[in-house]
N, C-alpha and C positions, 0 to 999 in steps of 0.2 A: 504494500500500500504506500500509494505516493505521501511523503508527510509535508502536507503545507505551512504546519509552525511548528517552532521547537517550544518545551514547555521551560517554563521558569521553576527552578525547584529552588526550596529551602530547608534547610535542616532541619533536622527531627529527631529528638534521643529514639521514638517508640516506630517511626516509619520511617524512617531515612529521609527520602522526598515525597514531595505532596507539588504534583501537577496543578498551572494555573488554571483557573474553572472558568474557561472562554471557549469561545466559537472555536473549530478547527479538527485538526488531528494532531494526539500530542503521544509522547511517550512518557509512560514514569515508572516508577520503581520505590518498595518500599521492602523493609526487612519486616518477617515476619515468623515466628518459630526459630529464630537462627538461620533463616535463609534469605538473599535477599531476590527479590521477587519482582519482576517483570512486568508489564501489561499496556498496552494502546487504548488510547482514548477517541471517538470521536464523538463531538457536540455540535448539534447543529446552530447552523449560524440565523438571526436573526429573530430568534428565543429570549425572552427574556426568563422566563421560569417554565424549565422543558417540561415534558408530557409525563415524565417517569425515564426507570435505568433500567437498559437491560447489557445483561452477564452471556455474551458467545465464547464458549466454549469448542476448541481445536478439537479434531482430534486427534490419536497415538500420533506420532513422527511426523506430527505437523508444529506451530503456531501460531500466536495472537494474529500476526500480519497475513500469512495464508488464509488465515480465516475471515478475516475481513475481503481479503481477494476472493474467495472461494466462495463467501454469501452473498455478495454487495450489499450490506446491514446496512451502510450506512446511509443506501438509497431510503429505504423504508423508514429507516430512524428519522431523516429528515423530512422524509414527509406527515411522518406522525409528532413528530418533534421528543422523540427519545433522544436522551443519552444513551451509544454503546459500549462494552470496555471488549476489548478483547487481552486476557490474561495469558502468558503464559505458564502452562505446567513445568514439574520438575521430569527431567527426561523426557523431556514432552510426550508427556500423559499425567494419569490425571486420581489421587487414589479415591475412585468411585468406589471401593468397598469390596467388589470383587478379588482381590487378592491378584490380580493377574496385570499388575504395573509395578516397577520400581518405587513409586512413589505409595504406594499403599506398602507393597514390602516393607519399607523404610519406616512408615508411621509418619508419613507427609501428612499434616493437618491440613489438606485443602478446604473444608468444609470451614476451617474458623478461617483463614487466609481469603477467601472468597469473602466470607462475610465482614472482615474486617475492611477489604477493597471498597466493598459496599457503604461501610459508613463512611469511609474517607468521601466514596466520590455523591454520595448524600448528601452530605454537609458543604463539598463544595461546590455544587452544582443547585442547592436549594430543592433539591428532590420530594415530591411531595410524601407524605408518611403513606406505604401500602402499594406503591407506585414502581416496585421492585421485582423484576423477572429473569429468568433464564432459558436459554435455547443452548443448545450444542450439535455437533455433530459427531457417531460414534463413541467413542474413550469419554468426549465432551458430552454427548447427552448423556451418558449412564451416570455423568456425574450432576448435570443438570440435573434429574430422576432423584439423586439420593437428598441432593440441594432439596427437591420439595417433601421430600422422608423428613429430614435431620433440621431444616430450619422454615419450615412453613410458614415463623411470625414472620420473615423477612422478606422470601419467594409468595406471591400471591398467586404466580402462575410460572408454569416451566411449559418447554416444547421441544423434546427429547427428539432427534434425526437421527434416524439408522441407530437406535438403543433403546433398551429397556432400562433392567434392572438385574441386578445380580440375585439369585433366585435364594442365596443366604442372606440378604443384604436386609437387616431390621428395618421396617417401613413404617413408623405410627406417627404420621404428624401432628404436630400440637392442635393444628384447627385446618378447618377446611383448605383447600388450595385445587387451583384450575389444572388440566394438563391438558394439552393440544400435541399427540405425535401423529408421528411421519415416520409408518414404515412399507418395506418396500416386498413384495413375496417373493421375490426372486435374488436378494439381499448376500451373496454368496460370503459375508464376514460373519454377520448379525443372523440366525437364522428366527424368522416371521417367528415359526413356532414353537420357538423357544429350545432350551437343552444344552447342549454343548459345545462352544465356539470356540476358537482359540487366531488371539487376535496379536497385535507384536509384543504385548510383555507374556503371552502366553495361555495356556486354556484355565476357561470358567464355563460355570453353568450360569443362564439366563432365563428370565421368566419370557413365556411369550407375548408377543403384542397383545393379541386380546386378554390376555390374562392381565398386561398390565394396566390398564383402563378400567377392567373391572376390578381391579384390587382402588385404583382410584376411585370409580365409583361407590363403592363399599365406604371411603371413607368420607367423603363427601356426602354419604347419603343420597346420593341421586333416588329418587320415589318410584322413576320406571325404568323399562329395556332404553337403549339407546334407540334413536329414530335414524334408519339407514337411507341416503341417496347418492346417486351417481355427480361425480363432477363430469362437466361436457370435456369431450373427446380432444386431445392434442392431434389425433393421430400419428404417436409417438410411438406404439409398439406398445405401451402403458395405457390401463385406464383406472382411478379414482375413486373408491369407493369408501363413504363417511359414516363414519357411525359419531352419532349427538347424542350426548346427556345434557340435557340441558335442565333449569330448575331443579338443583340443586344445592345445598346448604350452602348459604351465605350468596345466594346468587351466582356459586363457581359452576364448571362447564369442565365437563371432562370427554371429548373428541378424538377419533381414530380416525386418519386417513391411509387407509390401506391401501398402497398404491403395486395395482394387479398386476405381476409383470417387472418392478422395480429393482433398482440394484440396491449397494451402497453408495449412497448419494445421496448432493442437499437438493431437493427438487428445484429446478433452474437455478442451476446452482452451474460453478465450473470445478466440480471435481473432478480428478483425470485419474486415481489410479485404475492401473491397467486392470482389467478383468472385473472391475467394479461392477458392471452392467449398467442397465438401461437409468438414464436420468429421466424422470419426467416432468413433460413443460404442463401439463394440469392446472399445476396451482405451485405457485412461489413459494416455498418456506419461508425467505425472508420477509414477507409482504403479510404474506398467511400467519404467522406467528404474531407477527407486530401490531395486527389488526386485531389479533384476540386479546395480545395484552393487555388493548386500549380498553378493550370491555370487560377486561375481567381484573381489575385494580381493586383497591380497597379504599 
């Protein structure tokens, strides 16, 4: 990602630096755990007090900056008037809980690291209370996924791409929260129907797509089945099929786009690894996600 301004930092016993809280794309860095830690900023320009933050998450052997290349987030942030951050992980990955990364090996506290990002760039962006989400792709969504497990006051909604959840991973959040994923049935990393994967730090087990919706719905208390329809045709070789919960607890939403035919991929997205499969142009992840954040805030 092309960087249009450098940020200003200043010291800080507790985070190193703290990015200036203006229009742009910035870079910064804070220590946290003993490590010091990475992550891009973009803020859309001509905001006085944005829409709310969202948290995109890389995934395995990528980064913050591919990631921004690989979703264009920050088309959609600026049209909804989000802040995005894009973090980097340690060993770029991410310890989503599954045991199957360096950084969970290790006892990487990503989970408080993520959320400590969060108040920094709250507070300096004037973010409003409840107004806080996550997307990822991969490595990144599984850890989006646990993000709405392990801190649901903070995440009001997540949007897991090509991921679920690690099928040991404790899942009880403290109160309701939204989940909108994106998965693909022909997914050759991640498989649809959950089991056995083995991805670059190694194999885990995973819950499958609909299982992980309906464990959301469960906590959510959604009242019925989900309401299933077709999104209209790319003619991409993919087609689009939704399942809605919608009404309820707290007014969250918890959505499955099961995309028939999909690989691993951000749907119109530019991911390239080889053998990934079919990307579909259906419906934007980045667009699609950013548009439900907007509705499902607190």
């Amino acid at each position: 990602m092309r960087l249009t301004a450098i940020a200003s930092v200043i010291g800080c016993a507790l985070f190193g630096f703290v990015a200036t809280a203006s229009a742009g794309d910035f870079r910064g860095d804070m220590s946290f755990g003993g490590l010091q830690r990475t992550y891009l900023v973009h803020a859309p320009s001509g905001v006085d007090r944005p829409a709310g933050l969202v948290i995109n998450l890389h995934g395995a052997g990528s980064d913050g900056g591919a990631q921004a290349a690989t979703t264009n987030y920050g088309a959609a942030a600026d049209a909804l008037g989000f802040v995005v951050a894009y973090p980097d992980g340690i060993d770029q990955s991410w310890a989503d809980g599954r045991g199957a990364s360096i950084p969970d090996r290790q006892g990487v506290d990503d989970v408080g690291f993520l959320t400590a990002l969060v108040d920094r760039l709250v507070r300096d962006y004037g973010i409003p209370p409840g107004r806080v989400f996550a997307t990822g792709m991969s490595a990144g969504g599984f850890m989006a996924t646990r993000l709405a497990c392990d801190r649901a006051d903070v995440f009001s909604a997540v949007a897991p791409v090509a991921a679920t959840l690690g099928s040991g991973v404790a899942c009880n959040p403290a109160r309701p929260v939204s989940v909108l994923a994106f998965n693909g049935t022909a997914d050759p990393v991640v498989p649809f129907a959950g089991g056995g994967m083995v991805g670059r730090g190694g194999p885990s087990d995973i819950l499958a797509a609909p299982a992980l919706s309906a464990r959301f719905r469960d906590v959510d208390r959604c009242a019925s089945a989900p309401v299933e329809d077709e999104l209209p045709s790319a003619g991409d070789g993919t087609s689009v099929r939704r399942f809605s919960a919608v009404g309820c607890a707290d007014g969250t939403a918890v959505v499955l786009l099961q995309i028939n035919g999909g690989g691993h991929t951000w749907p119109t997205g530019n991911f390239t690894l080889p053998g990934a499969g079919l990307t579909t142009t259906a419906t934007n992840a980045s667009l699609a996600s950013a548009q439900f954040f907007a509705a499902h805030g607190r």
